[in-house]
VOGU-3710 file (C-alpha; in Angstrom, 3 decimals, decimal comma):
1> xxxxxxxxxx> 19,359/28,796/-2,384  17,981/25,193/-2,409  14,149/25,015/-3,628  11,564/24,627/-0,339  11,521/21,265/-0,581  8,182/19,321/0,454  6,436/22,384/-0,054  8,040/22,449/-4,073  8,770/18,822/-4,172  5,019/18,027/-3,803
11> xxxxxxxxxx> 3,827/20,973/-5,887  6,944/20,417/-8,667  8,299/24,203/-8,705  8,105/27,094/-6,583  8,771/30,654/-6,800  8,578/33,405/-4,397  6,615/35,738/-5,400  2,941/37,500/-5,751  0,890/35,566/-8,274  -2,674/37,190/-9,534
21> xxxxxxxxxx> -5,279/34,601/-7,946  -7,155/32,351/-10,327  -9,616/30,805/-7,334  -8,560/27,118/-6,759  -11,602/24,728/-7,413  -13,415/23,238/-3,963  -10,945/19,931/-3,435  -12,267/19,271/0,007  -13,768/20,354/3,077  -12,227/22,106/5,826
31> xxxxxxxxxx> -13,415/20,369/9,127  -14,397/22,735/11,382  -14,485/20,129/14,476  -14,436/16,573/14,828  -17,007/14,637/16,990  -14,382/11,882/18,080  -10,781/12,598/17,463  -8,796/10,010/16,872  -5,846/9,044/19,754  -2,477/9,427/17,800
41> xxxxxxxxxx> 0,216/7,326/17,679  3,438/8,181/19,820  6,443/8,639/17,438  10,527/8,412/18,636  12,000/11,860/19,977  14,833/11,042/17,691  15,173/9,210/14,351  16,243/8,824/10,565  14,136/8,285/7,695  14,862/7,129/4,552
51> xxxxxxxxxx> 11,796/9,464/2,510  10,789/9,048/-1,391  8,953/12,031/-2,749  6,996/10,727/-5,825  4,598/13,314/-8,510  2,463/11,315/-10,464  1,774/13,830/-12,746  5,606/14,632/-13,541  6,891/11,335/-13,571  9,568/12,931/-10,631
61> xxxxxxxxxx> 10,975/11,103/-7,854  13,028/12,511/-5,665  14,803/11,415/-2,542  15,707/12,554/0,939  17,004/11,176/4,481  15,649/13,041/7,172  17,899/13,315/10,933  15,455/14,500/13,657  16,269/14,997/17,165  14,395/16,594/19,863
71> xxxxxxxxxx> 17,004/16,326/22,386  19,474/18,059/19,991  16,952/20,488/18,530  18,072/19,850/15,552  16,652/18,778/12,412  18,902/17,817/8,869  17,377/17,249/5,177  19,739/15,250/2,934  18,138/15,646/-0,956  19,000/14,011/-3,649
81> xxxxxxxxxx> 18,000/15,439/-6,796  18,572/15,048/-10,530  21,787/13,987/-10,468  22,432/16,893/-7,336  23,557/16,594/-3,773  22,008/19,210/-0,604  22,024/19,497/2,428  19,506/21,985/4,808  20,770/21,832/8,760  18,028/23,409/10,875
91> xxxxxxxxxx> 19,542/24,804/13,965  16,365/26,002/16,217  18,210/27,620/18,626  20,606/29,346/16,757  17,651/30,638/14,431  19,341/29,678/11,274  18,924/27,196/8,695  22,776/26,074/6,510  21,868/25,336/3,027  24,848/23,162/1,475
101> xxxxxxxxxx> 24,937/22,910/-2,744  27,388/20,037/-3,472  27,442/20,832/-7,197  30,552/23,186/-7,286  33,761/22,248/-5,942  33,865/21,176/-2,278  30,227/22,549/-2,147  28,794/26,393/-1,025  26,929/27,115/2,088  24,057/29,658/2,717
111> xxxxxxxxxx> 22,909/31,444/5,999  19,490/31,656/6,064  18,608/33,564/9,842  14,835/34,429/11,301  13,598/30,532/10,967  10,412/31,761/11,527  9,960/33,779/8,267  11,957/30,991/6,122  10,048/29,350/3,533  12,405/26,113/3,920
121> xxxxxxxxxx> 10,966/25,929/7,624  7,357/24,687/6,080  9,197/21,422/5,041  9,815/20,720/8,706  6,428/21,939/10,336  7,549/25,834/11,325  8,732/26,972/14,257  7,885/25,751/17,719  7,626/28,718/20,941  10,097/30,785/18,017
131> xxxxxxxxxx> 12,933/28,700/19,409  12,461/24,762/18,800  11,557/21,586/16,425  8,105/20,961/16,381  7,500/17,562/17,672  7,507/14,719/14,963  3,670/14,634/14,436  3,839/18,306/13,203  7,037/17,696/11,502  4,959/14,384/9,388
141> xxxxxxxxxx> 2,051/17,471/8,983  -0,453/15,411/10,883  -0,959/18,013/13,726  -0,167/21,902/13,693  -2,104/24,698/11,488  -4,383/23,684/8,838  -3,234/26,135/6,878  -7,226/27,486/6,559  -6,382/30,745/8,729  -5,368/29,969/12,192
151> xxxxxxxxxx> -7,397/26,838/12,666  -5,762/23,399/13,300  -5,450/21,079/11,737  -8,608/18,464/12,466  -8,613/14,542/11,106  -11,826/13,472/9,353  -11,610/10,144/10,930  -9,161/7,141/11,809  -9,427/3,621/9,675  -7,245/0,860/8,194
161> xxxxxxxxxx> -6,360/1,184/5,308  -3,211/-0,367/2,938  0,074/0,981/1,356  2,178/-0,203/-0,733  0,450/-4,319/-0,098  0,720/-3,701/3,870  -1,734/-3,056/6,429  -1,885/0,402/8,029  -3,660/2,879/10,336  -4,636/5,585/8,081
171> xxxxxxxxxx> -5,566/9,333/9,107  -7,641/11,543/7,137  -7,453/15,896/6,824  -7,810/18,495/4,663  -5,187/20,919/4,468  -4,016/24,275/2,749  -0,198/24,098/1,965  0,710/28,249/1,146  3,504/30,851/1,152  5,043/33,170/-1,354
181> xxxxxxxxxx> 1,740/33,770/-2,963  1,244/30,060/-4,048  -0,945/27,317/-2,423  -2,571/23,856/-2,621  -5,739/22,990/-1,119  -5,120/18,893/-0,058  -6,721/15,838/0,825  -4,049/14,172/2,624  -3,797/10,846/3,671  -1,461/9,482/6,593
191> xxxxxxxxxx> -0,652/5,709/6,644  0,991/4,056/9,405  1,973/0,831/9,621  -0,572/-1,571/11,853  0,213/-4,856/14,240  -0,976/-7,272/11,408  2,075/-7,126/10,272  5,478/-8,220/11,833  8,250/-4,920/11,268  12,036/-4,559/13,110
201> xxxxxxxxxx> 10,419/-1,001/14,861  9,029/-0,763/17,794  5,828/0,664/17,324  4,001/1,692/14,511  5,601/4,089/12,249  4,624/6,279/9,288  4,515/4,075/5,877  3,240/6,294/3,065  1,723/10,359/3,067  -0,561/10,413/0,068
211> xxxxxxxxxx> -2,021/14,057/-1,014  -4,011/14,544/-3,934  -5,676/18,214/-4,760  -5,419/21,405/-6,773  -2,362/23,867/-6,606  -2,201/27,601/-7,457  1,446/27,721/-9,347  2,701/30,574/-11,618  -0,745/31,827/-11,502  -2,154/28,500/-13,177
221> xxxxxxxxxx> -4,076/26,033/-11,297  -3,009/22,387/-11,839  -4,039/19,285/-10,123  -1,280/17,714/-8,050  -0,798/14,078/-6,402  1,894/12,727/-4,723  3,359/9,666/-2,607  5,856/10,487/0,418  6,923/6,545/0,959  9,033/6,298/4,602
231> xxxxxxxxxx> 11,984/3,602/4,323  14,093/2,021/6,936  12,869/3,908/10,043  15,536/4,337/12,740  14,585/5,324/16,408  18,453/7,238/16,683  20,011/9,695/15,019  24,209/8,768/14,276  26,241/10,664/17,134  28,224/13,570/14,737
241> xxxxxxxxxx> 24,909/13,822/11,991  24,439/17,473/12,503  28,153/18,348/12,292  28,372/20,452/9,286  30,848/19,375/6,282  34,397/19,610/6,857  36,333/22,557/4,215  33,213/24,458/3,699  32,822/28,008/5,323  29,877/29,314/6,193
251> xxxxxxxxxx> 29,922/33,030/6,482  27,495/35,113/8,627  26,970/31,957/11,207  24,902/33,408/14,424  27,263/30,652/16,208  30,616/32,476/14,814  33,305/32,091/17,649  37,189/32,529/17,486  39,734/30,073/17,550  40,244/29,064/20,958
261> xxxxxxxxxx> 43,296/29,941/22,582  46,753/28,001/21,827  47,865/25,878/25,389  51,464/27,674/26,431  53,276/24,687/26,248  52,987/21,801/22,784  54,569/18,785/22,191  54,142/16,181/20,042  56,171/13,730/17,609  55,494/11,950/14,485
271> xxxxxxxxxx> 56,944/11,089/10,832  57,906/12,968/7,489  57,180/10,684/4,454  58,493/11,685/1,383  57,361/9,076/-0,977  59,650/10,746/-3,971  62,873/10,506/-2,045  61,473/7,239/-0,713  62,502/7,968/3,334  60,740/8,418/6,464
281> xxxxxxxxxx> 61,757/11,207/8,660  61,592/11,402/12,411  60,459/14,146/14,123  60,095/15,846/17,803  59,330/19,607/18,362  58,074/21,716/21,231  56,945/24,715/21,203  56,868/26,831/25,182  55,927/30,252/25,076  56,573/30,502/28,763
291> xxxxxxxxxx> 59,875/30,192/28,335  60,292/31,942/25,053  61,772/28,300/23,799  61,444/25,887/20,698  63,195/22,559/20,167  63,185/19,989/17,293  64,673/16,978/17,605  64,938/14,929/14,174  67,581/12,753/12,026  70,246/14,249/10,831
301> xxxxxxxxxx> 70,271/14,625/6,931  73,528/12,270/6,362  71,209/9,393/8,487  68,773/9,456/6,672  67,919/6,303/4,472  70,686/4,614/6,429  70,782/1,508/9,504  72,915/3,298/10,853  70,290/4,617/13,920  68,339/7,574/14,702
311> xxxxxxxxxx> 71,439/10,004/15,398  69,272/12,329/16,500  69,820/16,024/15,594  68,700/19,106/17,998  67,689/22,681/16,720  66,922/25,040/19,652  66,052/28,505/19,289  65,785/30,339/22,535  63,639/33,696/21,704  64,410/34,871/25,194
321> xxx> 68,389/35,097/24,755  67,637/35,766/20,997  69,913/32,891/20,180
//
């Protein structure tokens, strides 16, 4: 199964699993209220995001283009790796994440049902009403749970602020990242890009998430920071983005459905090539199960490769007088 990937991309590793608790040093302050709360800033319904995952400490970058779309319900992670291609297709109302590896063969797909109890569903904000995407401001983990019991999470305070050289709107919180026995507490930082400066979107959109704390891995505490740097913001997803890839099965699909049923009557014409023999090859069939019937109309094998015409040939077998 493909790694939980903000969750382990931010914190390097993950494993699932019940670690003995070292207690994580004080990193900051949960805020139990906030006296004004900052107005946030309207994101699209759908869009793709080019996203850069950076550690500091490990030298590791990793990258990913996120596909959300409210409308569809549908969210897609393309990673890219160490050298390695994945793919994780969130389907909210099928209740099932597909987990593509690329690194055999045509590639391998996973089922992964119950979104709700999925570790991979932390990248994307959990679950919304156990059926839908959260919207993209708890996707970006500005809003939702804090992660400190059931509390929300609150922002310390709206500024300006810069990332990478450019002006932005910046958003302050403290958060606990945690499943599987493992956790981070986090100051994390939201930038978003502000009007001083002239950009092809919109509105403002999210620049840089910057989170710098302690993490409980492997039952050793290590201090973590990392850069989440948004590229090339689109307010659309591409129209067939969530189809999965074609000549890879995915067994165990809540969607499963049979092949739908064949039309009684087919027809349809095209060309044989045969590139060693160096012809082309006409051919005609239809196929009528009313009528118990099947015609093919095609060149006969002495016209082929000739001028001299078609010359068509006709094969008929009529299943209902068995001849």
């Amino acid at each position: 199964m493909l790694p939980t990937v903000l969750f382990c991309l931010a914190l390097v590793s993950c494993t699932v699993g019940q670690a003995q608790v070292p207690t994580l040093p004080p990193v900051c302050q949960e805020y139990s209220s906030a006296t004004n709360t900052p107005p946030l800033l309207k994101l699209s319904n759908d869009f793709t995001v080019d996203v850069e995952t950076v550690s500091v400490e490990t030298g590791r970058v990793t990258n990913m283009i996120m596909y959300y779309s409210q409308s569809q319900n549908m969210i897609r992670l393309n990673i890219y790796d160490a050298g390695q291609k994945n793919d994780l297709y969130f389907y909210f109302a099928d209740n099932e994440i597909l987990s593509f590896d690329y690194t055999v063969g045509r590639g391998t797909c996973t089922v992964l049902s119950d979104l709700k109890n999925q570790p991979d569903t932390f990248i994307v904000g959990g679950i919304k009403d156990g059926k839908n995407a959260q919207v993209p401001m708890t996707v970006l983990h500005l809003t939702g749970q804090s992660g400190f019991g059931t509390n929300d999470i609150v922002l310390s305070q709206q500024s300006t602020g810069t990332a990478r050289g450019m002006d932005t709107i910046t958003f302050n919180s403290c958060q606990k990242w945690q499943f599987g026995g493992q956790s981070a507490v986090l100051n994390v930082t939201h930038h978003f890009s502000y009007k001083t400066w002239q950009r092809p979107d919109t509105g403002s959109v999210p620049i840089m998430i910057e989170i710098v704390g302690s993490a409980l891995l492997h039952k050793d505490v290590t201090t973590i920071h990392h850069y989440y740097n948004f590229f090339n913001w689109k307010e659309s997803v591409e129209p067939f983005v969530f189809e999965t890839p074609s000549g890879i099965i995915c067994q165990g699909r809540a969607g499963d459905r049979p092949f739908p049923a064949s039309p009684s009557y087919i027809k349809f014409a095209g060309e044989v090539i045969d590139r060693n023999q160096g012809y082309v090859r006409y051919v005609e069939e239809l196929y009528d199960s009313d009528d118990d019937i099947v015609v093919m109309r095609m060149q006969g094998m002495q016209d082929i490769g000739t001028t001299g015409g078609m010359n068509h040939f006709t094969y008929i077998r009529d299943y209902d007088s068995g001849r």
